[in-house]
MIPA-412079 format. One record per residue: residue in three letters; x negated, y, z negated of N, C-alpha, C in turn. Coordinates in steps of 0.1 Angstrom, whole numbers, m for minus. Layout:
MIPA-412079
   type   n.east   n.north    n.up   ca.east   ca.north   ca.up   c.east   c.north    c.up
    ALA        X         Y       Z         X          Y       Z        X         Y       Z
...
***
This chain:
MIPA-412079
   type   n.east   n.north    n.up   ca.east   ca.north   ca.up   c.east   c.north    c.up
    UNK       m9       m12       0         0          0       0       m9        12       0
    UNK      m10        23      13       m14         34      13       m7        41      10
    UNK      m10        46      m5         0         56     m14       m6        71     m11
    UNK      m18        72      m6       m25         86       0      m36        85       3
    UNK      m43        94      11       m45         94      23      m61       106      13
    UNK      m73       102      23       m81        114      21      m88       124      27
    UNK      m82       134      23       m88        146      31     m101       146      44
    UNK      m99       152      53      m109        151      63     m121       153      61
    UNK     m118       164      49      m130        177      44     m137       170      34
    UNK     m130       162      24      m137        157      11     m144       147      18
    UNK     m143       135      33      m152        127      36     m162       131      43
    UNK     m161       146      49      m172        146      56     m183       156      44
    UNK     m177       160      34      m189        168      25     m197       154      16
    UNK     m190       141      14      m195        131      11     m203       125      22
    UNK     m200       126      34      m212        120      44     m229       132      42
    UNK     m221       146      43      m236        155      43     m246       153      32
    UNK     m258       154      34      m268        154      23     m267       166      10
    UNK     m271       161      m1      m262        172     m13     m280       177     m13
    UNK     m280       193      m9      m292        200     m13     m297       204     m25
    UNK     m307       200     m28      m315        200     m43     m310       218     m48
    UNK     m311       219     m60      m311        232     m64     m325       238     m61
    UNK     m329       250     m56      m338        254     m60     m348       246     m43
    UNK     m341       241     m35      m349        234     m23     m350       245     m12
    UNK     m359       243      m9      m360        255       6     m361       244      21
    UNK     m347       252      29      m346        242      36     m357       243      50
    UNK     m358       233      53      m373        228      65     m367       231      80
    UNK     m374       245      82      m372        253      94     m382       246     108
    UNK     m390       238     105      m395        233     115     m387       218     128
    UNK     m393       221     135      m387        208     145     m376       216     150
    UNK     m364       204     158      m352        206     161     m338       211     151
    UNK     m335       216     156      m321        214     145     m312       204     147
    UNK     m305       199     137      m295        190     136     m283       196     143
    UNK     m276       195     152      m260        198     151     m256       195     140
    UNK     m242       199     136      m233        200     124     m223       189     129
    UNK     m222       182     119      m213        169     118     m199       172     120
    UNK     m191       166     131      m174        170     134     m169       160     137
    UNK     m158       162     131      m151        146     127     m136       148     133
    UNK     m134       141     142      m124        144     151     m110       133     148
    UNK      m99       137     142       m87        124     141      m79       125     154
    UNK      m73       112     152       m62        114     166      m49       123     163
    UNK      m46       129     174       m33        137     171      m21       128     177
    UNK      m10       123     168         5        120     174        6       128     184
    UNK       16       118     193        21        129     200       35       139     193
    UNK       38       130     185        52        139     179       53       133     164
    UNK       61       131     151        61        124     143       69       113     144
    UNK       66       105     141        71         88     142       76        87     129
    UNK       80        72     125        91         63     119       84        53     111
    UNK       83        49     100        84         36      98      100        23     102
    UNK      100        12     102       107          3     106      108       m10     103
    UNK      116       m22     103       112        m32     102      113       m41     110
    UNK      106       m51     116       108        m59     129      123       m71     125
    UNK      133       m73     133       140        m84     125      138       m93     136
    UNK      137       m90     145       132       m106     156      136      m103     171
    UNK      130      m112     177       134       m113     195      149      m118     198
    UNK      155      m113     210       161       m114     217      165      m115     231
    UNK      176      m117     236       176       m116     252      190      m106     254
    UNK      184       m95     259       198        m83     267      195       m82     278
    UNK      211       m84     281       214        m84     298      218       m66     299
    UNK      212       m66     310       214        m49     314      227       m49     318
    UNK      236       m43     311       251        m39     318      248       m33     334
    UNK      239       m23     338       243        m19     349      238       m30     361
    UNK      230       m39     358       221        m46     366      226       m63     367
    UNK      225       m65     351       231        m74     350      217       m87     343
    UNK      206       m79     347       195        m88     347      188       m92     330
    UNK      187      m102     329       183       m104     310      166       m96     307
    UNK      166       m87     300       155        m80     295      152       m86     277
    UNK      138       m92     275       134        m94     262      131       m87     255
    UNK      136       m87     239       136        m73     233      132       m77     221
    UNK      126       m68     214       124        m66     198      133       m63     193
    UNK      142       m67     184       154        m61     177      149       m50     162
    UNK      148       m44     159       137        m34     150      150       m29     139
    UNK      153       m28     126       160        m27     117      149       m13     109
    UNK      160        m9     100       156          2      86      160        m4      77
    UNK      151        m2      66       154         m8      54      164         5      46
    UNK      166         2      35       176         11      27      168        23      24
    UNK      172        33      20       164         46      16      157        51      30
    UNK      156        44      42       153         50      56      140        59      54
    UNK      137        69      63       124         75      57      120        91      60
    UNK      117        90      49       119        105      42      105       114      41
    UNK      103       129      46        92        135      43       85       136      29
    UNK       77       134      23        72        133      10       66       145       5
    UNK       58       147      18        46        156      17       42       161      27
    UNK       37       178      31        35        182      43       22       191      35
    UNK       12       184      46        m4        186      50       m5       199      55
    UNK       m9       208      50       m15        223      58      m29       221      60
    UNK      m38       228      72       m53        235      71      m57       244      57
    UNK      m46       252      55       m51        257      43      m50       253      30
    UNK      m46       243      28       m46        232      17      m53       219      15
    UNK      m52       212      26       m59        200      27      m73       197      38
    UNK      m72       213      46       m83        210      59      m74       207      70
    UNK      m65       199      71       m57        195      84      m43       196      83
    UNK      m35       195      98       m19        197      94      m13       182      97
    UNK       m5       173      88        m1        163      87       11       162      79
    UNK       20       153      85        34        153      77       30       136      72
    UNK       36       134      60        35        120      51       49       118      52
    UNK       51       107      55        66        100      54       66        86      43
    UNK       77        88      38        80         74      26       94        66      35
    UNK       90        55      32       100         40      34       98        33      26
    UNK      109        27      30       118         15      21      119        16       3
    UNK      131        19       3       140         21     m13      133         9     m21
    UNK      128        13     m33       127          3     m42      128         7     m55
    UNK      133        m1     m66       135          5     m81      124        10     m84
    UNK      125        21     m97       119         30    m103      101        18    m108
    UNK      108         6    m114        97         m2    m121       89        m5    m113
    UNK       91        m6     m98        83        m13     m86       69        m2     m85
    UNK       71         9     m92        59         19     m87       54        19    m100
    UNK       42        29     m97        33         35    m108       41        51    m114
    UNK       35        54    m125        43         70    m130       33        81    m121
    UNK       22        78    m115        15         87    m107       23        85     m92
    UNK       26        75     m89        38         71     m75       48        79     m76
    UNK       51        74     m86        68         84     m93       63        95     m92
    UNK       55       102    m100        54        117     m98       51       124     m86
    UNK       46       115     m77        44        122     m64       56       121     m54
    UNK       60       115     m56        74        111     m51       86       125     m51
    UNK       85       121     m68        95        135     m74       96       152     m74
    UNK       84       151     m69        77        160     m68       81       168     m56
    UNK       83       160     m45        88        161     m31      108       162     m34
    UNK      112       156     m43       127        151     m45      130       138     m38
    UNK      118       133     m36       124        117     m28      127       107     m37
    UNK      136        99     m29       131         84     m41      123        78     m46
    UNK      123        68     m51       113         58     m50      109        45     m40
    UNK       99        47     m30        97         42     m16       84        34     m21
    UNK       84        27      m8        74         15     m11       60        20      m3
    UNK       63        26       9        53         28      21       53        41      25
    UNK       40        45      23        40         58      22       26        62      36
    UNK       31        69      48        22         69      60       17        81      64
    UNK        8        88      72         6        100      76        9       103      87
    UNK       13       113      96        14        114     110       11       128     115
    UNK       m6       128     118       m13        141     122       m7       150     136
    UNK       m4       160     130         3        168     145       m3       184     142
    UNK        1       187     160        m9        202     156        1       215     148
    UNK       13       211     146        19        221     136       32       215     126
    UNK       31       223     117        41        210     106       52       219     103
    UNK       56       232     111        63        243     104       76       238     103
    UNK       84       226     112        97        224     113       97       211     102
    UNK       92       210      88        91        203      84       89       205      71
    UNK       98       197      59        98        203      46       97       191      40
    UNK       92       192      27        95        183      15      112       176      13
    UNK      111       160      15       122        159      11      133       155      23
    UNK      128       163      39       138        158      47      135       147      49
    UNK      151       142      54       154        129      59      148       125      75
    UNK      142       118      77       143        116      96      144       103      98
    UNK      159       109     110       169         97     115      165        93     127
    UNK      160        84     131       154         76     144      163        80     154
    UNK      176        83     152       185         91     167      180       100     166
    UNK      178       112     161       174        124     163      162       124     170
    UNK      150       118     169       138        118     172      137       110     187
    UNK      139       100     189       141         92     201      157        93     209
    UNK      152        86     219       163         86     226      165        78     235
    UNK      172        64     242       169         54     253      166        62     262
    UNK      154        53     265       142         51     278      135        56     271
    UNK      134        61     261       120         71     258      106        60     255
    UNK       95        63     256        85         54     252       77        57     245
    UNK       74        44     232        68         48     222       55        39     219
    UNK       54        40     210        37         31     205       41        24     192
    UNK       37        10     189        44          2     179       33        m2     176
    UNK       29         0     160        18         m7     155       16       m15     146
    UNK       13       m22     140        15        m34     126        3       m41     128
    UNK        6       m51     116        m2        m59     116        3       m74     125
    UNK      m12       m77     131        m7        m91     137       m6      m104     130
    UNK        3      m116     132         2       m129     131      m11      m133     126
    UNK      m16      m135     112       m27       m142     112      m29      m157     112
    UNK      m37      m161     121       m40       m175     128      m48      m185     124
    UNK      m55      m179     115       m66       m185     101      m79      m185     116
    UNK      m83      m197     108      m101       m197     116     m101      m205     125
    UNK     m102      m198     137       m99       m207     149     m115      m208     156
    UNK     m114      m216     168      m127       m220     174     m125      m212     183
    UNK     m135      m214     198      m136       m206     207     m128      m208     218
    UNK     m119      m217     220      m112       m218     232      m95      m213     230
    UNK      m92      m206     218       m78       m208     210      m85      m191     210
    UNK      m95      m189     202       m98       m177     199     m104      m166     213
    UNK     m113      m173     221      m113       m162     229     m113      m172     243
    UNK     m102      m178     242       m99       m189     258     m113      m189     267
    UNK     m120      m198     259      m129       m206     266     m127      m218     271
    UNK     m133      m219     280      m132       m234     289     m131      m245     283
    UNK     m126      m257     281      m129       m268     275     m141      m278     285
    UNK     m152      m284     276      m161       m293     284     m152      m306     290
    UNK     m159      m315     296      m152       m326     302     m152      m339     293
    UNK     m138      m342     292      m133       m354     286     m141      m365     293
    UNK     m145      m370     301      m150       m384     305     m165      m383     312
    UNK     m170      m391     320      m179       m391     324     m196      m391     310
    UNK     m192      m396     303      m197       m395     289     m202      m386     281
    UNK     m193      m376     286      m197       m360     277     m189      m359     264
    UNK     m199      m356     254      m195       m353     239     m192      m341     239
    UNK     m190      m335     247      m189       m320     244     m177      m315     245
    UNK     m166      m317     238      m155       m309     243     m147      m298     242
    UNK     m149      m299     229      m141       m279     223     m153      m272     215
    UNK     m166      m279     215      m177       m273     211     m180      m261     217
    UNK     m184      m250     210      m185       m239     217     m205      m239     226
    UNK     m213      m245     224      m222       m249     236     m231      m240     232
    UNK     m240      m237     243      m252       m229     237     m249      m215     235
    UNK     m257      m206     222      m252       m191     218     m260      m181     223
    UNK     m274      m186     228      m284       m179     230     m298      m190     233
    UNK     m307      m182     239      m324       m185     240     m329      m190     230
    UNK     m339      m197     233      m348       m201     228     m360      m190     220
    UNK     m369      m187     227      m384       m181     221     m377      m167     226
    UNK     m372      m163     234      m367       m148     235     m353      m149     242
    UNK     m345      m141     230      m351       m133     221     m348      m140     210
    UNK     m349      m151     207      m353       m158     193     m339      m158     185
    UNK     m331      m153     192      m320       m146     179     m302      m151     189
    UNK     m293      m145     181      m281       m147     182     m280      m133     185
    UNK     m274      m122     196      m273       m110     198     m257      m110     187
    UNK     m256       m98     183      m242        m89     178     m237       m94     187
    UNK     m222       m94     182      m207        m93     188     m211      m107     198
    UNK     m216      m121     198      m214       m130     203     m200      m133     201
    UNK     m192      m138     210      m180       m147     205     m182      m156     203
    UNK     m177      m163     190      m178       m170     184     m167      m174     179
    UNK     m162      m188     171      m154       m190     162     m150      m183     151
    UNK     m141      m180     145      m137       m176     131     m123      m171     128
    UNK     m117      m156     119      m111       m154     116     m100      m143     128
    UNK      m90      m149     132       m80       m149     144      m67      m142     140
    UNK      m65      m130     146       m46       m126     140      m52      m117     125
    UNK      m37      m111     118       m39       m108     111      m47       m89     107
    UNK      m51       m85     120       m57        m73     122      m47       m60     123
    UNK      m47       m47     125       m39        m38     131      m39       m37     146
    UNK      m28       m40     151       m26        m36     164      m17       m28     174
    UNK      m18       m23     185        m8         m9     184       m8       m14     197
    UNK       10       m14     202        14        m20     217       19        m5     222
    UNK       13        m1     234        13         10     236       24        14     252
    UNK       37        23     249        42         22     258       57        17     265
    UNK       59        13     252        74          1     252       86        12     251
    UNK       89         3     259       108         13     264      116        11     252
    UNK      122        19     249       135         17     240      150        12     253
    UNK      151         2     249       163         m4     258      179         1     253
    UNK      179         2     241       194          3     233      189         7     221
    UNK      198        22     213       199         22     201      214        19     197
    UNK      217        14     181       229         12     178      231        19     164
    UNK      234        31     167       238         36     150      250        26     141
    UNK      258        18     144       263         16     138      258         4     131
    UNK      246        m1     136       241        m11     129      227       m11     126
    UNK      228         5     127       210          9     126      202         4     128
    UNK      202        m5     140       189         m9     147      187        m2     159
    UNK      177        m6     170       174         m5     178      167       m18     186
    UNK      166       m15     200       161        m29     209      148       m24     217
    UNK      136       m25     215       126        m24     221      119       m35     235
    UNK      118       m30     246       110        m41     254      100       m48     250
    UNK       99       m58     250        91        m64     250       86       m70     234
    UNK       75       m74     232        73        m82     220       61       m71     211
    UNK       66       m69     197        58        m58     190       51       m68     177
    UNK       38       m64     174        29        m72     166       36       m76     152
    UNK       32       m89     146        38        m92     136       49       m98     138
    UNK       58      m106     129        62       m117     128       77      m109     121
    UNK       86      m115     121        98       m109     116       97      m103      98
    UNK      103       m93      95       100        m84      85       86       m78      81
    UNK       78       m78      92        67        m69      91       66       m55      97
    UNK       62       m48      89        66        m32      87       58       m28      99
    UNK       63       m20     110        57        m12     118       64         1     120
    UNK       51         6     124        46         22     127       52        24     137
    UNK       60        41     144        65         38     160       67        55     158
    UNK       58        55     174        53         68     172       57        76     188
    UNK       55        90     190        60         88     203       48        86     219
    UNK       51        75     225        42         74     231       31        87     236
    UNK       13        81     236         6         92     242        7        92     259
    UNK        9       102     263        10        106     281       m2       113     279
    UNK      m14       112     289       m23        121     296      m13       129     306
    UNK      m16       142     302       m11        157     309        7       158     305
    UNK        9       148     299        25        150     294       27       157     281
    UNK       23       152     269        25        157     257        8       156     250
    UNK       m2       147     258       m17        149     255      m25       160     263
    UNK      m32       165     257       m41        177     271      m49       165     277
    UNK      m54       171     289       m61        162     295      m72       165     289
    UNK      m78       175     284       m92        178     276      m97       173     267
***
C-alpha cells in the first residue's frame, strides 16, 4: 500500500553530495552539469478500478463479438485526497484514494491524512502528475463518466499474473532441443556464453527464473461500453492481472494530441 509518495525535491537533494562546512569548492577541470530529474506527465487524471473478468460483446451496430475486460468500482469509488502544488511540494500532482474500508483497517496517521482532506477511509492511495491542478480540490469525488467517454482510449496498468520460476522456453519462448535421435537436451537452456573470453556470463542474459507478477501498463485500449447503472465499464481487450486486481486507468498518451512532440 502506497500511502505517500516522495517529493521530487527531497530525492534529488539526497542524491547530491552534502558540502562539508567550512569546504571551498574545487574550481578546477570541467564542470558537472546539475542533476534533473524528469517524471512522466498523465495525460489527464485517471481512476483507480477493479478488474471483475473477461467477456464476449457483440457490437449492436455490426453485430461482430468483441473481447472485453469487464472493469467494476469498489464502494467509496475514488476521491481527491490531496492536491500537489510546485510551491509546496516542488511539483503539481493530484493523489486519489479508493476502495472504502472501516476505520480499524488503517493507521491514525492514515486516518489523519485522510480526514484531513474530508475523505473516508480508503485503502489505495495513487498520484497522478499533471501540468496544472487548479480544477481540483480536496475531497472531490471523480466519476469515471465524467472523465471518459466510449471510444476514448486509455492506458491500464496493474500488476501481472505471477508464474513463479519458470525456465527458458515458458519464460522467454525458446526453442525446444530434439526429442529423438539420442539428444538429452531438451528444455535445457544450452550454452550461456564463451569459454576463455570473455570468461564470464554478460548482464541481462536470459535465463530461467522469476515470471509474472511485475507492473505492467497496456497501452491504448478502447472503451467499448460504459454502464452507470451497474458501474462498470467494458474495455477491449485483455488488461494485466487476474480478476480483483486493482488497476490504474489513465488517459491514453498521443504524440502531438495531448503529449508535445518535444
Amino acid at each position: 500500500m502506497a500511502m505517500a509518495a516522495v517529493g521530487v525535491g527531497g530525492a534529488v537533494a539526497f542524491l547530491l553530495p552534502q558540502r562539508r562546512q567550512g569546504a571551498v569548492p574545487w574550481s578546477g577541470g570541467r564542470r558537472r552539469a546539475p542533476v534533473a530529474v524528469r517524471a512522466s506527465y498523465e495525460a489527464g487524471v485517471g481512476v483507480m478500478a477493479t478488474k471483475v473478468g473477461m467477456m464476449t460483446y457483440f457490437d449492436p451496430e455490426t453485430g461482430k463479438p468483441v473481447p472485453v475486460t469487464v472493469v467494476g468500482f469498489r464502494e467509496g469509488g475514488n476521491v481527491v485526497t490531496q492536491v500537489k502544488t510546485a510551491a509546496t511540494d516542488g511539483y503539481d500532482a493530484v493523489q486519489v484514494g479508493y476502495h472504502g474500508v472501516r476505520e480499524d483497517k488503517l493507521t491514525r496517521p492514515e486516518l489523519g491524512h485522510l480526514g484531513k482532506a474530508g475523505a473516508p477511509p480508503l485503502r489505495h492511495l495513487q498520484e497522478f502528475r499533471l501540468t496544472a491542478v487548479d480544477a481540483f480540490e480536496p475531497g472531490q469525488p471523480l466519476d469515471f463518466a465524467d472523465l471518459f467517454k466510449e471510444g476514448d482510449l486509455i492506458d491500464v496498468s496493474g500488476n501481472s499474473i505471477g508464474k513463479g520460476f519458470q525456465g527458458g522456453i515458458k519464460r522467454h519462448n525458446f526453442k525446444r532441443g530434439l526429442m529423438t535421435h539420442g539428444s538429452k537436451s531438451h528444455r535445457q537452456l544450452g550454452s550461456i556464453g564463451a569459454g576463455t573470453t570473455p570468461g564470464r556470463v554478460y548482464k541481462g542474459k536470459k535465463m530461467p527464473g522469476r515470471m509474472g507478477g511485475t507492473k505492467t501498463k497496456i497501452r491504448k485500449l478502447k472503451i467499448v461500453k460504459i454502464d452507470n447503472n451497474l458501474r462498470v465499464l467494458m474495455i477491449k481487450g485483455a488488461v494485466p492481472g487476474k480478476p480483483g486486481n486493482l488497476l490504474r486507468i489513465t488517459p491514453a498518451k498521443i504524440v502531438g494530441k495531448n503529449i508535445p512532440k518535444n
